[in-house]
N, C-alpha and C positions, 0 to 999 in steps of 0.2 A: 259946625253941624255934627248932630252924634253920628256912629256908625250906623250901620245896618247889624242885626242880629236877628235869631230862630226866637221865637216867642212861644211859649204854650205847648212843647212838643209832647204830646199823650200818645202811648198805645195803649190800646185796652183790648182784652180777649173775651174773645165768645161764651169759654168754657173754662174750667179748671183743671180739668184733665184729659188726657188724647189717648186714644189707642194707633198701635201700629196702623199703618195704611189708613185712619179714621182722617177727613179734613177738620182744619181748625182754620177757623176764620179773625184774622186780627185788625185793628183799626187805627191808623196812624191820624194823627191830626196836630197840625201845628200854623204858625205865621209868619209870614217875612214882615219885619217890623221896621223901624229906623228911619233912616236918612231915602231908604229906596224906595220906600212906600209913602213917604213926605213929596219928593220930587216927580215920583208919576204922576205928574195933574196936567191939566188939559194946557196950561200957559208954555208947560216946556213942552208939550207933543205940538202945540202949535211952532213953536219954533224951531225944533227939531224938524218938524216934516218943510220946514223953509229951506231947510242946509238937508235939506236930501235924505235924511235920516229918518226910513219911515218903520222902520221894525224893531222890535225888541225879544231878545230870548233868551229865556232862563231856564237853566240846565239843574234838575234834582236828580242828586244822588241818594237814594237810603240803601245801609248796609243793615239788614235784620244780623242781630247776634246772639249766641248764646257765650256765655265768655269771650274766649279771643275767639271763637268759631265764628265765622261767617257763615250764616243758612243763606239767603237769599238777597244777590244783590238786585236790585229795583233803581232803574233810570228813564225818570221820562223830563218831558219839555213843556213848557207855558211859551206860545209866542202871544205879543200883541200888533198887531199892523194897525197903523195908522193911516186915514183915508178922511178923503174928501168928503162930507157927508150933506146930504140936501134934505134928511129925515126934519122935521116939521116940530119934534118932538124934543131937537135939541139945538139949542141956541148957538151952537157953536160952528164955524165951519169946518176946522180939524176933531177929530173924533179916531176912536179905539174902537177895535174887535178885538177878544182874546180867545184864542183856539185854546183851551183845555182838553185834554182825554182825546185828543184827534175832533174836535165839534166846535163848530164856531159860535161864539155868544158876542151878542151886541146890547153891551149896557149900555142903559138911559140917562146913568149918573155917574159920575167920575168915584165914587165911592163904593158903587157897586163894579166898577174897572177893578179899581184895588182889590177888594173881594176875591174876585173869578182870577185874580193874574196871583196874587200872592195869600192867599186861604190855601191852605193842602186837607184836602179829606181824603187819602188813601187805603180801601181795602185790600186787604194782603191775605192771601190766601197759599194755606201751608198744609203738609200730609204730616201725619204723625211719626210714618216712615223717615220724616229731615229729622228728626231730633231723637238724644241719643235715650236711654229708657231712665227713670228718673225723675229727680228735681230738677226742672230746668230754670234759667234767671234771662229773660231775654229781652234785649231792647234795641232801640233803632239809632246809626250813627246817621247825622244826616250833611248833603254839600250842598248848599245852593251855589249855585254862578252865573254871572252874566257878562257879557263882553263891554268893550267902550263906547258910551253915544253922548250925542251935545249933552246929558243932563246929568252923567255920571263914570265914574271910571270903571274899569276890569274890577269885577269882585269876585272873591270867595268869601263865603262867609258857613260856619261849622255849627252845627249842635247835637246835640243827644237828648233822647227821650227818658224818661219812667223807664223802673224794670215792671217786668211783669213775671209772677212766677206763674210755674206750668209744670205740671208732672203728667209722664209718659207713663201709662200702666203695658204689663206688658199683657192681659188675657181682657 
């Protein structure tokens, strides 16, 4: 079975250049691909929620950088809990919610599961004040993790995005 790997990692910016204290609005967007997006399907959540194993949580890390400089570390979490479901709408007894962004979503389709649990569309919001005056070269380090359950083992898995350049004017 392949691994798991980052797919598609883009930042893109708003603007081309920032003034002091001006906000700059940036756009991460990337995929959890591989072996872990193969095995999230409804036959292993069913048997996973048989052996007790009703959660899953995946830990992002992005480090925004400009060289070695770290601006802004950014850490949030995807769960999905798995539950008994009597909705009408889906044929299955076991079934997914995935809390993104702190908000719970209830897919219809195990493809739109994947989606909502491993899709990243993160906006990142930065002052012109984080960065030094200049040309700037700035891109995102990224960590996904998730612990061990019946369908997969303890991962890390690493990638990096695009650069994006950016210059700080100073008037």
């Amino acid at each position: 079975m392949a691994d798991s790997f980052i797919a598609g990692a883009l930042l893109a910016k708003s603007q081309g250049s920032v003034k002091f204290g001006q906000p700059l609005t940036l756009s991460l967007s990337f995929k959890v691909d591989g072996a872990m997006r193969q095995v999230f399907s409804q036959k292993n959540w069913e048997r996973a929620y048989n052996k007790h194993d009703n959660g899953f949580r995946m830990t992002i890390e992005v480090d925004l950088k400009s060289g070695s400089k770290t601006l802004m570390p950014i850490k949030f979490v995807r769960r999905a809990a798995l539950f008994w479901t009597r909705n009408p709408r889906i044929s299955y007894r076991i079934w997914v919610s995935i809390v993104k962004d702190d908000a719970p979503f209830y897919p219809l389709t195990e493809e739109e599961a994947k989606s909502l649990m491993f899709d990243v569309n993160k906006v990142i919001e930065l002052s012109g004040s984080d960065l030094d005056s200049g040309t700037q070269k700035l891109y995102a380090d990224i960590r996904v993790s998730w612990g061990k359950h019946d369908y997969t083992e303890p991962t890390e898995i690493k990638g990096r995005s695009n650069e994006v350049e950016l210059m700080r004017v100073t008037a």
